[in-house]
VOPAGU-2260 file (C-alpha; in pm, 1 decimal, decimal comma):
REM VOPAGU-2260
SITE   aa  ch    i         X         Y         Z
SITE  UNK   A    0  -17297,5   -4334,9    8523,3
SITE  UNK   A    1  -16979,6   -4579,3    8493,4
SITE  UNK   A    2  -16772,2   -4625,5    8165,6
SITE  UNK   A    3  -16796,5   -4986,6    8063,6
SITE  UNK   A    4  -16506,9   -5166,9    8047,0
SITE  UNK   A    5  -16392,8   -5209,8    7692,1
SITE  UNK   A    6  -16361,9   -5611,8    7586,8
SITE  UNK   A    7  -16000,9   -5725,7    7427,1
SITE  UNK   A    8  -16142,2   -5732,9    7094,4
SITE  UNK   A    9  -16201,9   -5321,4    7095,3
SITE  UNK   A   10  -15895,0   -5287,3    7268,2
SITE  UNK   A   11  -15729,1   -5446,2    6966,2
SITE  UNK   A   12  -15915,3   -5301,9    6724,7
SITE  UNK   A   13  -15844,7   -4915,3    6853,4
SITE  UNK   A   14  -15465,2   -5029,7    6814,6
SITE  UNK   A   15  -15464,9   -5142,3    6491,2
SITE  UNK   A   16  -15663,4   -4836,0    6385,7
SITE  UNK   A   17  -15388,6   -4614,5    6579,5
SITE  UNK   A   18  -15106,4   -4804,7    6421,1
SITE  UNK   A   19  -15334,9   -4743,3    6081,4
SITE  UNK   A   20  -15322,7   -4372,2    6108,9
SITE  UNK   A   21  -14950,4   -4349,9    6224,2
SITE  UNK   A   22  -14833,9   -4553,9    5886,4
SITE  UNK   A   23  -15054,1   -4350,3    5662,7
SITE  UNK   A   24  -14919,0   -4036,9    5850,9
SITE  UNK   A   25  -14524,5   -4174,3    5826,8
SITE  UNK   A   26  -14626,2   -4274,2    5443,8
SITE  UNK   A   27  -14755,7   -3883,2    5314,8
SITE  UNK   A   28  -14488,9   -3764,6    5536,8
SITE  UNK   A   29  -14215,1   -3986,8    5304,2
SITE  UNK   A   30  -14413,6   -3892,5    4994,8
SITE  UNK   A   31  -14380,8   -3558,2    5029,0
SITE  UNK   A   32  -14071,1   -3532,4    5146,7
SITE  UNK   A   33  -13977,1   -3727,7    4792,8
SITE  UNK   A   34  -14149,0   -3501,1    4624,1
SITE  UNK   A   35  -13974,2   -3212,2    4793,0
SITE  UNK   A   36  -13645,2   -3347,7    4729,2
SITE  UNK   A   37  -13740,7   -3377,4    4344,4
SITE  UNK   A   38  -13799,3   -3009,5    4330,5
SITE  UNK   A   39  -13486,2   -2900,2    4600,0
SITE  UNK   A   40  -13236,2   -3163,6    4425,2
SITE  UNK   A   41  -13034,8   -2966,2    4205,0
SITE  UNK   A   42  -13173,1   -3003,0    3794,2
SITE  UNK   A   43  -13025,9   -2966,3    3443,7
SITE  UNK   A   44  -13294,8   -2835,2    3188,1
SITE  UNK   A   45  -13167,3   -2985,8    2856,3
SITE  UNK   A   46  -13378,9   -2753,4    2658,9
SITE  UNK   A   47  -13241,6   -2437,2    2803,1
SITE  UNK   A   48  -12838,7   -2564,4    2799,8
SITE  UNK   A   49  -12620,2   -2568,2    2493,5
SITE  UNK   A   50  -12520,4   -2946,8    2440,1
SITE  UNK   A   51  -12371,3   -3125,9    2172,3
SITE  UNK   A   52  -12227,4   -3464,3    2083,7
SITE  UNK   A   53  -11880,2   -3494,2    2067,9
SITE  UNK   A   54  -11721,5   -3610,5    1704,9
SITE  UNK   A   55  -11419,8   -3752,4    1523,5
SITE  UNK   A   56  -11291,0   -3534,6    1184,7
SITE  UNK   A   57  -11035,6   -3303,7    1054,0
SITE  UNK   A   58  -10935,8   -3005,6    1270,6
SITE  UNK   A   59  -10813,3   -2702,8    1118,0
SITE  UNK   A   60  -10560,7   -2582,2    1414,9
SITE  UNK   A   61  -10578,7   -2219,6    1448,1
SITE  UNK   A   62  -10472,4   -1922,5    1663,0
SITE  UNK   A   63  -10681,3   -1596,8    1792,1
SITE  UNK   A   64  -10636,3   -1260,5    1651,0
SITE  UNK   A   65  -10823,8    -928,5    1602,7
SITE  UNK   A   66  -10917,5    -718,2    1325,7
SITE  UNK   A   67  -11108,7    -436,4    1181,9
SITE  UNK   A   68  -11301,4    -431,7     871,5
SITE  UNK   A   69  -11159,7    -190,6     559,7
SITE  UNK   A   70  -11203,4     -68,8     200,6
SITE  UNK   A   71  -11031,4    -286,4      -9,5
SITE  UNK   A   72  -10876,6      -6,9    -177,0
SITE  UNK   A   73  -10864,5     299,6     -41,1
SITE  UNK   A   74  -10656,2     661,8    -192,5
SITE  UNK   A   75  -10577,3     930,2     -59,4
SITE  UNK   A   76  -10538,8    1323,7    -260,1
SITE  UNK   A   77  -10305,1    1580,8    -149,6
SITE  UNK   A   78  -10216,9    1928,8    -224,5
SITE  UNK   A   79   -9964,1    1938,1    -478,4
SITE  UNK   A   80   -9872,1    2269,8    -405,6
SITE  UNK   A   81   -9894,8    2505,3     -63,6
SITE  UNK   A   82  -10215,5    2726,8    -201,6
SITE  UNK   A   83  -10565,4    2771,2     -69,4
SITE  UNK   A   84  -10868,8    2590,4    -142,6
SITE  UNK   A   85  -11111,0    2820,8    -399,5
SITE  UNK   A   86  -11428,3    2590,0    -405,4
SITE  UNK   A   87  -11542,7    2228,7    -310,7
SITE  UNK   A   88  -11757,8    2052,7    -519,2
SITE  UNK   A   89  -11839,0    1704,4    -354,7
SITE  UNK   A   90  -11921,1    1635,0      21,7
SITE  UNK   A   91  -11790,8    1318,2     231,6
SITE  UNK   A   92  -12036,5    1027,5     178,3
SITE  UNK   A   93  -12095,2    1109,7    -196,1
SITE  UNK   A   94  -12029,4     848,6    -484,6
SITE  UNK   A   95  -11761,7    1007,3    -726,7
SITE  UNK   A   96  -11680,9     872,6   -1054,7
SITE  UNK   A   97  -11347,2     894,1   -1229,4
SITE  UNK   A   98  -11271,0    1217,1   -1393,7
SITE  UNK   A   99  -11524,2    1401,0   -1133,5
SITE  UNK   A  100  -11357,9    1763,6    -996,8
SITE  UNK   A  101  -11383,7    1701,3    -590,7
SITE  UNK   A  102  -11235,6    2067,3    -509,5
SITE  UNK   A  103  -11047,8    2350,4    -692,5
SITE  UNK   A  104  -10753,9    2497,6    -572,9
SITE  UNK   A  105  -10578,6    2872,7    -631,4
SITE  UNK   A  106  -10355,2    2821,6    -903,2
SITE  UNK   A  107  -10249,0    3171,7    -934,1
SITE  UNK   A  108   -9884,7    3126,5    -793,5
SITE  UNK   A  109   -9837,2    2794,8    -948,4
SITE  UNK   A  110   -9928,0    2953,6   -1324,3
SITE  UNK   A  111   -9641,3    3206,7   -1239,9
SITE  UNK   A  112   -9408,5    2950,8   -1150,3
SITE  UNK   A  113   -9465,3    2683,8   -1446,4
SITE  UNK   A  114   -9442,5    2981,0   -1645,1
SITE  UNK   A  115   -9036,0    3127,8   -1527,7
SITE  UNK   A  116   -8957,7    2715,6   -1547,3
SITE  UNK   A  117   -9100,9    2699,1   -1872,7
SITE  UNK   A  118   -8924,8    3027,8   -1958,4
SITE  UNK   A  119   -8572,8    2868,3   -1781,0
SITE  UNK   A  120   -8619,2    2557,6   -1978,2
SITE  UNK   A  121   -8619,5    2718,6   -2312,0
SITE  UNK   A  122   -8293,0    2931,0   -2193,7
SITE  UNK   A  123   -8146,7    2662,0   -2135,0
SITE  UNK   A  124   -8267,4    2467,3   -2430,9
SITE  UNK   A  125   -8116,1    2717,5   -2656,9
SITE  UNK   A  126   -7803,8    2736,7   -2511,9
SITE  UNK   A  127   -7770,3    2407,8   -2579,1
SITE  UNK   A  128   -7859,3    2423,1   -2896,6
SITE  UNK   A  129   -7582,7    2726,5   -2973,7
SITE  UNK   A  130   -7337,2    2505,0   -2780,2
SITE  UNK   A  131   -7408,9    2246,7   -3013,3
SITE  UNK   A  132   -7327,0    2465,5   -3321,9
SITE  UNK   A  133   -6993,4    2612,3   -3163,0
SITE  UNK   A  134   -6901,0    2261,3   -3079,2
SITE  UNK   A  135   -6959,8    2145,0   -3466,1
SITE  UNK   A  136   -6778,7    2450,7   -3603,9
SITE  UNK   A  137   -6482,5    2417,7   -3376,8
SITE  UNK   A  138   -6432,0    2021,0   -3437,8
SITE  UNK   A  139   -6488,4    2099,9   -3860,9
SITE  UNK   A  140   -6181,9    2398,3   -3814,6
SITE  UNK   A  141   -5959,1    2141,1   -3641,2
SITE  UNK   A  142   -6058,8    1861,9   -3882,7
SITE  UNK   A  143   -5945,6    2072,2   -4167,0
SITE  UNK   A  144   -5628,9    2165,0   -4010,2
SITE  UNK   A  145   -5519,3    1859,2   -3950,9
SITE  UNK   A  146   -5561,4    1757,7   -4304,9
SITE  UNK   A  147   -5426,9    2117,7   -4442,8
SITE  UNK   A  148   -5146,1    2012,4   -4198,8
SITE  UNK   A  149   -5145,7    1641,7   -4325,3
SITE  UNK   A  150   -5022,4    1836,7   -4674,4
SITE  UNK   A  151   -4784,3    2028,3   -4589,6
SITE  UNK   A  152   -4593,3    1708,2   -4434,8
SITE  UNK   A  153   -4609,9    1492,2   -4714,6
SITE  UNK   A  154   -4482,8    1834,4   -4916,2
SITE  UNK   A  155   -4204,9    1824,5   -4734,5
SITE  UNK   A  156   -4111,4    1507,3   -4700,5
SITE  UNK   A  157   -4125,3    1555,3   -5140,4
SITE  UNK   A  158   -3877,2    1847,2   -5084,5
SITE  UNK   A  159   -3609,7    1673,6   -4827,9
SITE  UNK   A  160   -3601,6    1372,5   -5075,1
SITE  UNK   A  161   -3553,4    1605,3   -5369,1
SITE  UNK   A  162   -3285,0    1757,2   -5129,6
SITE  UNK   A  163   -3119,0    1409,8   -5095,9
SITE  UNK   A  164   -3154,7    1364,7   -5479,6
SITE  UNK   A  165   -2959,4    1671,7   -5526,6
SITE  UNK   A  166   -2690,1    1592,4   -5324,1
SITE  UNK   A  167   -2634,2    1247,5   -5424,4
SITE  UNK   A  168   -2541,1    1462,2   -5761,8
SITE  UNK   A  169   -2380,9    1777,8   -5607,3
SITE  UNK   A  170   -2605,1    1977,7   -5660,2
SITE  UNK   A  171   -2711,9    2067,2   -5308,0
SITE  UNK   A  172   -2482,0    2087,7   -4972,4
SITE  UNK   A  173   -2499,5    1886,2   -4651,1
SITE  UNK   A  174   -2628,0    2212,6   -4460,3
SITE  UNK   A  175   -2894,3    2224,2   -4706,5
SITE  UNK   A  176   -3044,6    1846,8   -4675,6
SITE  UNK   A  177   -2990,1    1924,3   -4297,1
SITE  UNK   A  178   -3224,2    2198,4   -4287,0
SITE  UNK   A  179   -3456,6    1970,3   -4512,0
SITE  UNK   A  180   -3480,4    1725,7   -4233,7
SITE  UNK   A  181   -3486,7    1953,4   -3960,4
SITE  UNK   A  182   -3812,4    2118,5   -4121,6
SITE  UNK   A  183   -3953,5    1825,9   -4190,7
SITE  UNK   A  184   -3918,8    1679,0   -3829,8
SITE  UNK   A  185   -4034,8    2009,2   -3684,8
SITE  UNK   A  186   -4374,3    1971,9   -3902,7
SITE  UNK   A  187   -4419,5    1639,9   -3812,4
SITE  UNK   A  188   -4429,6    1693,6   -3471,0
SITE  UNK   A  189   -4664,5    2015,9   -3508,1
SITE  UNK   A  190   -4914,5    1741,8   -3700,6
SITE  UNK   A  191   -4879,4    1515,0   -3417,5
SITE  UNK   A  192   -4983,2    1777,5   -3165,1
SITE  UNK   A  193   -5246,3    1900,1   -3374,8
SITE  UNK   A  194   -5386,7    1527,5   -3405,7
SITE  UNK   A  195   -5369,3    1505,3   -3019,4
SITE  UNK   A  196   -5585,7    1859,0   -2987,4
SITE  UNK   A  197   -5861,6    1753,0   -3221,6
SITE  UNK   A  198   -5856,4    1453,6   -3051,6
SITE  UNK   A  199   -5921,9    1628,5   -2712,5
SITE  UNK   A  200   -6113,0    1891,8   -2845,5
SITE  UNK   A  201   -6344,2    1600,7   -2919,8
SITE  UNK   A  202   -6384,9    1421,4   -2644,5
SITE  UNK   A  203   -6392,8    1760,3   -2412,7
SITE  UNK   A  204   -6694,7    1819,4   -2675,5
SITE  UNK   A  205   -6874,4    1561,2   -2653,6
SITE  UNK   A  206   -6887,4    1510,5   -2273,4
SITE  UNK   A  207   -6955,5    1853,1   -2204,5
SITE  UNK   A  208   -7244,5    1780,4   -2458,2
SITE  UNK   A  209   -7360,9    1512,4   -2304,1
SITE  UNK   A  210   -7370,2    1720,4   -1946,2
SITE  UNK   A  211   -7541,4    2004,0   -2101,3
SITE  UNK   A  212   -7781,8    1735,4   -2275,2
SITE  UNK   A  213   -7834,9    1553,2   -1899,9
SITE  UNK   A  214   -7915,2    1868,4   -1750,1
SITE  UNK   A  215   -8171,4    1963,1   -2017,4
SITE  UNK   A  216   -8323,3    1652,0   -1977,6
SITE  UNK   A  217   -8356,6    1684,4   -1576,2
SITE  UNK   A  218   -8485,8    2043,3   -1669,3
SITE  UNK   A  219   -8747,5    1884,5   -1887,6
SITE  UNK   A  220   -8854,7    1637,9   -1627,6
SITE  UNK   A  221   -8905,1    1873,8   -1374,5
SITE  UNK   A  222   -9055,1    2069,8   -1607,6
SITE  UNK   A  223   -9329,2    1780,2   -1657,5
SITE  UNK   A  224   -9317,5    1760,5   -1333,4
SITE  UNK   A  225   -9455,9    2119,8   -1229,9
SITE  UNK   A  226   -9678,6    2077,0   -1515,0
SITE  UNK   A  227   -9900,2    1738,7   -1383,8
SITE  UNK   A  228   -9864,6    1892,9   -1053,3
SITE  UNK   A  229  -10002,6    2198,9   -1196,9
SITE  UNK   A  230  -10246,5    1978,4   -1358,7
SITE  UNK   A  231  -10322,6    1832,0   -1024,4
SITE  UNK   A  232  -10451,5    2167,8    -883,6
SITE  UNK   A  233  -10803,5    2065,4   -1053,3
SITE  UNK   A  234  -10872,6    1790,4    -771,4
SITE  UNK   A  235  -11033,9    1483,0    -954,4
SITE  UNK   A  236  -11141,5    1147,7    -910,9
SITE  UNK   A  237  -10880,1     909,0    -993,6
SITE  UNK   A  238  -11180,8     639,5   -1038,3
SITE  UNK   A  239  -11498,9     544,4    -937,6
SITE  UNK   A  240  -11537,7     539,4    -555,5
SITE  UNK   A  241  -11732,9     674,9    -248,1
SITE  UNK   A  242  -11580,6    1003,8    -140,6
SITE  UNK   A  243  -11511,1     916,4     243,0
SITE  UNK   A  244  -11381,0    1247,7     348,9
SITE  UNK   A  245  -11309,4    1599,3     192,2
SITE  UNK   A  246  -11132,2    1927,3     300,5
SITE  UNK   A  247  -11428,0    2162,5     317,2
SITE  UNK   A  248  -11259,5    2516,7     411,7
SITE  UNK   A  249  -11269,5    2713,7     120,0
SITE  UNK   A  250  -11065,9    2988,3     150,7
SITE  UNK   A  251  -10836,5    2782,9     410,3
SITE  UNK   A  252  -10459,4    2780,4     324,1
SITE  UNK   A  253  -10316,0    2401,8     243,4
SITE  UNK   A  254   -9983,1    2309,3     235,4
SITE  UNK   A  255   -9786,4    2087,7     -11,3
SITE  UNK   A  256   -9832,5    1743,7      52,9
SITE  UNK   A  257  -10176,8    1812,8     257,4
SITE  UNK   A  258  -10445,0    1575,7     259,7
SITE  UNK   A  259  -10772,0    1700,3      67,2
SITE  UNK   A  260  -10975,2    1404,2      23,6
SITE  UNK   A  261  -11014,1    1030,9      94,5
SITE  UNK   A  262  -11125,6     788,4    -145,4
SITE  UNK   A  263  -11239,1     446,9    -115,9
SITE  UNK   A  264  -11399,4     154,6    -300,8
SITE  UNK   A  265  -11703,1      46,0    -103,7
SITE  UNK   A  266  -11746,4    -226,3    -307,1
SITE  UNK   A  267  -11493,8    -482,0    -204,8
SITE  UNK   A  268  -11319,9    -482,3     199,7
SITE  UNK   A  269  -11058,6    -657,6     344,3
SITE  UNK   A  270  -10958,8    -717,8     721,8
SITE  UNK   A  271  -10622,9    -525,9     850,7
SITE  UNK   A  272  -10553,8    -733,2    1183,1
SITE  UNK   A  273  -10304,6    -792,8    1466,7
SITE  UNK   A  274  -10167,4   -1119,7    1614,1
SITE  UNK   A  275   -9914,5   -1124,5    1901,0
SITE  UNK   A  276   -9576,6   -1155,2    1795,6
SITE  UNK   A  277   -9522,7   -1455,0    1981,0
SITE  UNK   A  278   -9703,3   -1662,9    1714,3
SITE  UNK   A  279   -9429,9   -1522,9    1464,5
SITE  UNK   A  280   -9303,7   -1774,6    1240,0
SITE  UNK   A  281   -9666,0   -1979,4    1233,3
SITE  UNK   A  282   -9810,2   -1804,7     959,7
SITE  UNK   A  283   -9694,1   -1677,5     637,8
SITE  UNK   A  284   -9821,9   -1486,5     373,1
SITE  UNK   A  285  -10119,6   -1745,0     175,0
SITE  UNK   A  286  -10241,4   -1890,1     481,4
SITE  UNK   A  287  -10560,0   -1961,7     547,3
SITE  UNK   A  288  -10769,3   -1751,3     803,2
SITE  UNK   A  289  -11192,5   -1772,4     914,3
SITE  UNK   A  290  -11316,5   -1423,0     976,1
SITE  UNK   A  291  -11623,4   -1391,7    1273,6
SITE  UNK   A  292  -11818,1   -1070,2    1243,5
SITE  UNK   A  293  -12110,4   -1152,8    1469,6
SITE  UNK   A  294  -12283,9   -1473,5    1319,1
SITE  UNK   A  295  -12088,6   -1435,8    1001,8
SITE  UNK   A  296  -11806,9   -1628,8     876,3
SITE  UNK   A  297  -11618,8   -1518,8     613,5
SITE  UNK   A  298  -11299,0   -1725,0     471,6
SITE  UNK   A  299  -11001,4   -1617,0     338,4
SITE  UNK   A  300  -10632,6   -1533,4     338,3
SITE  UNK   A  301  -10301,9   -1395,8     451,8
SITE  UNK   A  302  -10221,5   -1076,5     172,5
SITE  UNK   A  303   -9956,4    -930,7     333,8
SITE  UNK   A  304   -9775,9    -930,3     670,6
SITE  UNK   A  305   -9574,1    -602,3     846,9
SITE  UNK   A  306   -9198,1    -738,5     858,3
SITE  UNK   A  307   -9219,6    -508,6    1199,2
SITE  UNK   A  308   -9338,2    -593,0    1526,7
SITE  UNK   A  309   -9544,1    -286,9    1719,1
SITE  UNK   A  310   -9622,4    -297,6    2065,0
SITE  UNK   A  311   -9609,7    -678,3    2080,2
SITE  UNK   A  312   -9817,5    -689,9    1770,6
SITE  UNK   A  313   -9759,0    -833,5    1446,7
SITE  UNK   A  314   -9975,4    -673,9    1150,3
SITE  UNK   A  315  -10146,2    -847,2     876,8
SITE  UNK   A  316  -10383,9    -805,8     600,3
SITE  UNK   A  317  -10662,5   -1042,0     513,8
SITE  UNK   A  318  -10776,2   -1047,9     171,3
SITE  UNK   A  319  -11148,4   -1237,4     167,8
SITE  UNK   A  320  -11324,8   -1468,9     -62,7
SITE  UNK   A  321  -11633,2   -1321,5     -50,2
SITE  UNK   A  322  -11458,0    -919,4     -59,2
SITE  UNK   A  323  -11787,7    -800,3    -149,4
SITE  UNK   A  324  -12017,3   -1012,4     133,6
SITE  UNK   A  325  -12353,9    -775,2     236,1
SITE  UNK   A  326  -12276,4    -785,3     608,5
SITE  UNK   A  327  -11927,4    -620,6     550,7
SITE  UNK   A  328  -11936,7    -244,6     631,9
SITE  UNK   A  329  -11601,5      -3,7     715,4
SITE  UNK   A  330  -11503,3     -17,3    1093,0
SITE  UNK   A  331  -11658,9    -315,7    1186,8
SITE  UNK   A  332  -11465,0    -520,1    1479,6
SITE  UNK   A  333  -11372,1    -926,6    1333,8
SITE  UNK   A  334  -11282,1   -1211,4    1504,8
SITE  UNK   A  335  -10998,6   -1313,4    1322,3
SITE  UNK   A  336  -10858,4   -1694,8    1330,7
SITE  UNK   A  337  -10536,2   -1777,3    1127,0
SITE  UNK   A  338  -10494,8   -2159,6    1044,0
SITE  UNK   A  339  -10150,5   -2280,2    1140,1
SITE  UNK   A  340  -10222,6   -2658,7    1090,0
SITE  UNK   A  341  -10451,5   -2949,3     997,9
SITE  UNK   A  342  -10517,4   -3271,9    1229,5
SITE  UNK   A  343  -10691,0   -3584,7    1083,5
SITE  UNK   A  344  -10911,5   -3813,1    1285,8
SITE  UNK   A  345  -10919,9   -3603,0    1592,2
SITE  UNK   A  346  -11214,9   -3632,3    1873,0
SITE  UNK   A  347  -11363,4   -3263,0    1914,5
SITE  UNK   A  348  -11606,8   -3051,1    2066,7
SITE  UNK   A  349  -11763,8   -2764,6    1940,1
SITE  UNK   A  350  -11583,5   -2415,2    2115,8
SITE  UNK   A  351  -11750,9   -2199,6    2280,6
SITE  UNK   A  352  -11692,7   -1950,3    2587,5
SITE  UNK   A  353  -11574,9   -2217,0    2852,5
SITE  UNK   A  354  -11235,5   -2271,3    2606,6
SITE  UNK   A  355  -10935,8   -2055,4    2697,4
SITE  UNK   A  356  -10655,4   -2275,0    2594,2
SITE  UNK   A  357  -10505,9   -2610,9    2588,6
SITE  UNK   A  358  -10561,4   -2774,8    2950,3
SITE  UNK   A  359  -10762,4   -2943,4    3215,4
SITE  UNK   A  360  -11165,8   -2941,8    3217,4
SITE  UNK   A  361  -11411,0   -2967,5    3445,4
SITE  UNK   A  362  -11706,6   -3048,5    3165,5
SITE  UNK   A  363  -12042,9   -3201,6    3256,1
SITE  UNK   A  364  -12108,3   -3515,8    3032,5
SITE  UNK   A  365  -12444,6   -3610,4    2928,0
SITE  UNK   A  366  -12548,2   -3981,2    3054,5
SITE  UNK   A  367  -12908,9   -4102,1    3067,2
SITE  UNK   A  368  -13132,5   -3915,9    3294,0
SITE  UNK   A  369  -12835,2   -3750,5    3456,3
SITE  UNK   A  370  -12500,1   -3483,9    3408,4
SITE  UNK   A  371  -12177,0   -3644,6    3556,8
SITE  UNK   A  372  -11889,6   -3354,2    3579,3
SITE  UNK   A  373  -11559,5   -3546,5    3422,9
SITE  UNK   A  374  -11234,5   -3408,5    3424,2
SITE  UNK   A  375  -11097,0   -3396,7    3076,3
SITE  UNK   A  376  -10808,8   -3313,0    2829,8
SITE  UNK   A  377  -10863,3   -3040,8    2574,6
SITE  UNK   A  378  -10570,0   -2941,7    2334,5
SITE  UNK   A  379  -10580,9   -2721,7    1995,4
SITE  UNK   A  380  -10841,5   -2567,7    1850,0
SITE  UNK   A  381  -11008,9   -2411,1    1555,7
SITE  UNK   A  382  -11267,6   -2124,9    1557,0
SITE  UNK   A  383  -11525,8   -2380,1    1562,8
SITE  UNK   A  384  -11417,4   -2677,8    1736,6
SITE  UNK   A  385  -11158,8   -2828,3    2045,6
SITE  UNK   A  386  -10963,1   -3105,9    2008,5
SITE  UNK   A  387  -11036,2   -3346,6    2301,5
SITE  UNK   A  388  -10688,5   -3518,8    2406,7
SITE  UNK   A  389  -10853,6   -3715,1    2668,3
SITE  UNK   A  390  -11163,8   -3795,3    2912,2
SITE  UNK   A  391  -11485,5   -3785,8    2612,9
SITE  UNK   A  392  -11546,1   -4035,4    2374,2
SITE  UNK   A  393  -11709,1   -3981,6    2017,0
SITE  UNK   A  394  -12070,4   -3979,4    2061,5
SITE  UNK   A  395  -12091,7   -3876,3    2385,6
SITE  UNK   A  396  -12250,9   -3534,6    2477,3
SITE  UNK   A  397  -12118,3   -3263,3    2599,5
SITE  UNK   A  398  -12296,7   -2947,1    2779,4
SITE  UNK   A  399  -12052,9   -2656,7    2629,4
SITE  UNK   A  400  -12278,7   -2375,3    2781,8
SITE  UNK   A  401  -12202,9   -2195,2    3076,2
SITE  UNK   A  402  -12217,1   -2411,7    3416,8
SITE  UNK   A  403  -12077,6   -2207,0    3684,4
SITE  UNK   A  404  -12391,9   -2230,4    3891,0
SITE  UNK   A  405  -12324,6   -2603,0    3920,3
SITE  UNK   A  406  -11966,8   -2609,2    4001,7
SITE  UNK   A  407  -12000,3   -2766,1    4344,4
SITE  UNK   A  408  -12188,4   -3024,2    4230,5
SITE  UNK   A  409  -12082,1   -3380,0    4051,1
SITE  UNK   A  410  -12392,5   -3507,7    3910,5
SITE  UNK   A  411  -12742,9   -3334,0    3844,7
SITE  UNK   A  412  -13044,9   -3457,6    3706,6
SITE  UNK   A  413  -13165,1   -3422,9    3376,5
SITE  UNK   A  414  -13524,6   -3244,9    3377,5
């Protein structure tokens, strides 16, 4: 049987229908390829990314330091004397109050030794004393002496004038008045050296008094001295506190000067931290500093600061506001920021990991549907925000998470 010969018209209309399924094939072949592009071409998930808009406000300038969380106050007991310890009556972590024995040392030795000091004191005290009494004896003799002395001058003067007298009227010779005036000249320089002796004696006296009375009074204090230490032997709590550590070797042998226990006021903490010393001269003591300990942010300020640089470090002490804040705990590692100086009407960002210093950016600005990386200018900063020098505008938002899985791209699209 023969084919029949198709007419134009079917000819025509098999075309079209051809053409018809080509376009329908090159139209889902378009469509999905748009739809595989949406889900190849690179995406930024707002939801998941950190983003925020940038501002205009105050920044507090500040630079980067580290520090470590301590008791505010914090004391430290040693031996007074080299003994041994007898018993311990407190153990590390236990709250002491003031008066409270921690430990009792052997005071044995030390009893003997206040004891010849005491005995050495009161020696000496006496001798003093009997020193004292000689001296006041001696200076009364001389006193008298001078004026028994004083007597016998004027006497004589009475008898060379009587002398004169007499031989004005004959009745006495020239030899005789001489010897008159000669004795009287004799005496009166035998007065004059007494005079100078007492006067000595006296002032010998009295300094070697006050020597004897210095070194009593150095005798006493040392005296004292062996007696608080000997008073000290009974360990106690010089106030209410948390006993951090304690020498617990009874029987063990401690030396003078020894540490035996470790107070320290859990109540109240302050920040000891270190800065490098090439930010000297940027600080002082009563500036302002924001402490990070994990989420918390504590203000405060500058106590103290080490005149000496160690190991490139400069050392400083951070008193708090908030000394006695709950999440504050001995040991604990702190961010420490140090304000150096205050801009007004400056455009900033908030800070976070992709800051490292003043410089050129490659941040990823926030426009529409889409992220466009832009180059910009970031200078100082605070703990909590950049200042943006150039290349963001208030208002405009910022991604400030972490976009290293984007960095060879310009734009992506906002999903």
């Amino acid at each position: 049987m023969m084919d029949r010969k198709l007419s134009d018209k079917d000819i025509r209309r098999k075309k079209i229908a051809r053409y018809v399924r080509i376009g329908a094939v090159v139209c889902a072949l378009v469509v999905i390829s748009i739809v595989i592009a949406n889900f190849v071409q690179p995406g930024l998930d707002l939801e998941s990314a950190d983003v925020a808009q940038a501002s205009k406000g105050t920044l507090e300038v500040s630079v980067g330091a580290t520090g470590t969380v301590t008791p505010f106050y914090e004391e430290s007991i040693t031996s007074p004397i080299s003994t041994k310890i007898l018993e311990v009556y407190k153990k590390s972590g236990e709250q002491v109050h003031k008066g409270d024995t921690i430990l009792r040392l052997d005071l044995s030795s030390a009893n003997i030794s206040l004891q010849e000091e005491t005995d050495a004191v009161e020696i000496q005290k006496y001798k003093l004393e009997q020193f004292r009494t000689q001296a006041v004896s001696e200076i009364s003799d001389l006193e008298k002496q001078v004026a028994i002395d004083g007597m016998r001058l004027k006497r004589m003067k009475v008898l060379m004038a009587n002398e004169h007298y007499l031989d004005s009227i004959g009745a006495s010779t020239e030899d005789m008045v001489r010897q008159r005036e000669l004795d009287y000249e004799v005496a009166e320089l035998q007065f004059e050296q007494l005079k100078l002796n007492y006067e000595n004696k006296k002032k010998i006296v009295e300094s070697t008094l006050k020597v004897n009375e210095l070194e009593f009074g150095i005798a006493e204090r040392k005296l004292s001295l062996k007696r608080k230490e000997f008073g000290d032997a009974r360990v106690l709590a010089p106030f209410d506190a948390t006993l951090s550590w304690v020498n617990e070797a009874v029987g063990s042998g401690v030396a003078q000067g020894e540490q035996l226990a470790v107070l320290s006021d859990l109540g109240r903490f302050k920040v000891k931290a270190e800065i490098s010393d090439s930010y000297a001269g940027q600080f002082n003591v009563g500036s302002r500093v924001e402490v990070k300990i994990g989420s918390v942010s504590l203000s405060g300020g500058i106590a103290n600061i080490v005149p000496s640089v160690s190991n490139g470090k400069i050392s400083f002490t951070v008193v708090l506001d908030d000394a006695s804040n709950k999440s504050l705990r001995p040991g604990l590692r702190a961010d420490v920021y140090v304000v150096t100086s205050i801009k007004e009407n400056v455009i900033m960002i908030p800070n976070r990991a992709y800051y490292s210093g003043p410089g050129e950016y490659q941040l990823w600005i926030v426009d529409g549907g889409q992220a466009e990386k832009r180059t910009v200018l970031l200078g100082e900063s605070s703990s909590l925000y950049v200042e943006v020098v150039d290349g963001i505008r208030p208002g405009e938002t910022v991604v400030i998470s972490n976009m290293n899985e984007f960095k060879t791209k310009d734009k992506l699209k906002i999903r």
